[in-house]
C-alpha positions in Angstrom: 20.1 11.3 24.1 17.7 9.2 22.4 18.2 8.2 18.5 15.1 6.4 17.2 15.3 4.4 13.6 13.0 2.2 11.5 14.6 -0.7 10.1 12.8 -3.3 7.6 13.2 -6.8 9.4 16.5 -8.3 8.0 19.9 -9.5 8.6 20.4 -5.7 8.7 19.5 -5.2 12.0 21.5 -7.9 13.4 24.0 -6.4 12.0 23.9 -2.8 12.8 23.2 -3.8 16.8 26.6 -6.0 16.9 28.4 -2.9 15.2 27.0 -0.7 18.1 27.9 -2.8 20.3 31.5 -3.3 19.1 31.3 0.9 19.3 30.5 1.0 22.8 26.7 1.3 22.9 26.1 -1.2 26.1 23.9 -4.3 25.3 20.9 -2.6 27.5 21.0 0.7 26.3 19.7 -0.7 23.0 15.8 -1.6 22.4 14.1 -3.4 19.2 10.4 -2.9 19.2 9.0 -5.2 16.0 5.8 -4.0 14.4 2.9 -5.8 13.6 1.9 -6.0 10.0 -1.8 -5.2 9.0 -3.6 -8.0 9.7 -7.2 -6.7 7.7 -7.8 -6.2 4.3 -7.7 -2.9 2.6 -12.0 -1.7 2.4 -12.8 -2.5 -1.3 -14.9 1.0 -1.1 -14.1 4.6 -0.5 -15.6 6.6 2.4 -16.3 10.6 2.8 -12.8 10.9 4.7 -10.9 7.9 3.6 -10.1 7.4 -0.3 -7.3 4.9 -2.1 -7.5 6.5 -5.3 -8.9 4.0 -7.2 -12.3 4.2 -8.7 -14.5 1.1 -9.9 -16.7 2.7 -11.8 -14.3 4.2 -14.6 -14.1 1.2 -16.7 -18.1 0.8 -16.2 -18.5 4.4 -17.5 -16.1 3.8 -20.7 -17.9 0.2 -21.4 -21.5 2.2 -20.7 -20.7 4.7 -23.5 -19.2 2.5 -26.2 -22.4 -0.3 -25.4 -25.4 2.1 -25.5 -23.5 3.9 -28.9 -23.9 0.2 -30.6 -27.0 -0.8 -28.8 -28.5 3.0 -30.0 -26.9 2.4 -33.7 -28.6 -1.8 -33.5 -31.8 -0.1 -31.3 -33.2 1.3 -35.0 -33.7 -2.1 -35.8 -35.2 -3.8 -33.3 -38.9 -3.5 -31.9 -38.0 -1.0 -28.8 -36.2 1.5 -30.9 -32.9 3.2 -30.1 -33.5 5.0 -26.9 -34.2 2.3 -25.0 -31.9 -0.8 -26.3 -28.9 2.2 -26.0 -30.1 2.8 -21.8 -30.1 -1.1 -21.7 -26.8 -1.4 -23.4 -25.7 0.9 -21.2 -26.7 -0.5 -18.2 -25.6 -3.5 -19.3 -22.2 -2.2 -20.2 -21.8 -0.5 -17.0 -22.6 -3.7 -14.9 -19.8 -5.5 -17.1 -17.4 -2.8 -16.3 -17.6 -2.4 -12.4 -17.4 -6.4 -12.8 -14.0 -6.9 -14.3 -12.9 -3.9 -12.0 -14.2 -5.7 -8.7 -12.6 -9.4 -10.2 -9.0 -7.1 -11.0 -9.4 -5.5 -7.1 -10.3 -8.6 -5.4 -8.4 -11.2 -7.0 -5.4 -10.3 -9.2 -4.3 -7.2 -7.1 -5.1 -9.4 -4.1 -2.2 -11.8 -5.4 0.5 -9.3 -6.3 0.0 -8.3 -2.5 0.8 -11.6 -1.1 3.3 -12.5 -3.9 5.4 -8.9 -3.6 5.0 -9.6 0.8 5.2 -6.5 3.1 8.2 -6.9 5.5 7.1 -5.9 9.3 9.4 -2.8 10.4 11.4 -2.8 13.6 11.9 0.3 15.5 15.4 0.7 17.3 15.6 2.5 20.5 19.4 3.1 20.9 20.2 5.1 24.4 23.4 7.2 24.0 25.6 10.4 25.0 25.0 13.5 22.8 29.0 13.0 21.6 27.8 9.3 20.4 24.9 10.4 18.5 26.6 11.3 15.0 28.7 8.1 14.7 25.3 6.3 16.1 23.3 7.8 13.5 26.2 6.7 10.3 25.8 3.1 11.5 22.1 2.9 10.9 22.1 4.6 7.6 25.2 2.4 6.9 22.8 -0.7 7.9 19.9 0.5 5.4 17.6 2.1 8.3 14.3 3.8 6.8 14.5 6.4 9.0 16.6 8.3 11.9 15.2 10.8 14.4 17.3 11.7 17.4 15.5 12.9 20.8 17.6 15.3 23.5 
């Protein structure tokens, strides 16, 4: 039987091999396969099949609305008059609003991913007899695994 469990890489692991080991689970019959972190960004913009769920143009729209309601309320006064100084406004609101939500994307949610830091995973492969398997399967959720699937 094969018992297959995700572990985040840690002192954990170390651990939950030696007590497998000192359980009679042979040295060889135990495999650690370490996964490789995303090395590329996360795309800044949505496709048709791929979506984070977060939009840049909501703050643009809210900013758009609120600008072209002043610039239609100031447009009576000035030479253009209130339909265009409120589509101008808006414009102008809207280009301000996908702006601060690109700077917030890029930059300061760009830092609180490096500064929070994704662990890599490690999958263990752990070889074993189908009377093993339970007291195999306590040690890893004793040893904080992520996940435990067992194979026959």
């Amino acid at each position: 039987m094969q018992i297959y469990a995700i572990l985040e890489n840690s002192v954990y692991i170390e651990m939950a091999i030696a007590t497998l080991e000192k359980n009679g689970i042979p040295k060889p019959s135990i495999y650690a396969v370490p996964l490789d972190n995303r090395s590329e960004d996360r795309k800044l913009f949505d496709s048709l099949h791929n979506s984070d769920g977060t939009s840049l143009i909501d703050i643009g729209v809210a900013l758009a609305t609120a600008f072209s309601v002043i610039g239609t309320s100031i447009g009576f006064e000035l030479a253009w008059g209130p339909i265009y100084w409120g589509l101008i406004t808006a414009l102008i609101g809207f280009v301000l609003g996908v702006a601060i939500r690109l700077f917030t994307e890029k930059v300061i949610k760009k830092r609180k991913r490096l500064q929070k830091g994704k662990h890599p995973e490690v999958i263990l492969i752990i070889e074993c007899e189908t009377a093993m398997a339970e007291l195999v399967e306590n040690i890893l959720w004793e040893h904080l695994a992520l996940g435990v699937a067992k194979v026959k």
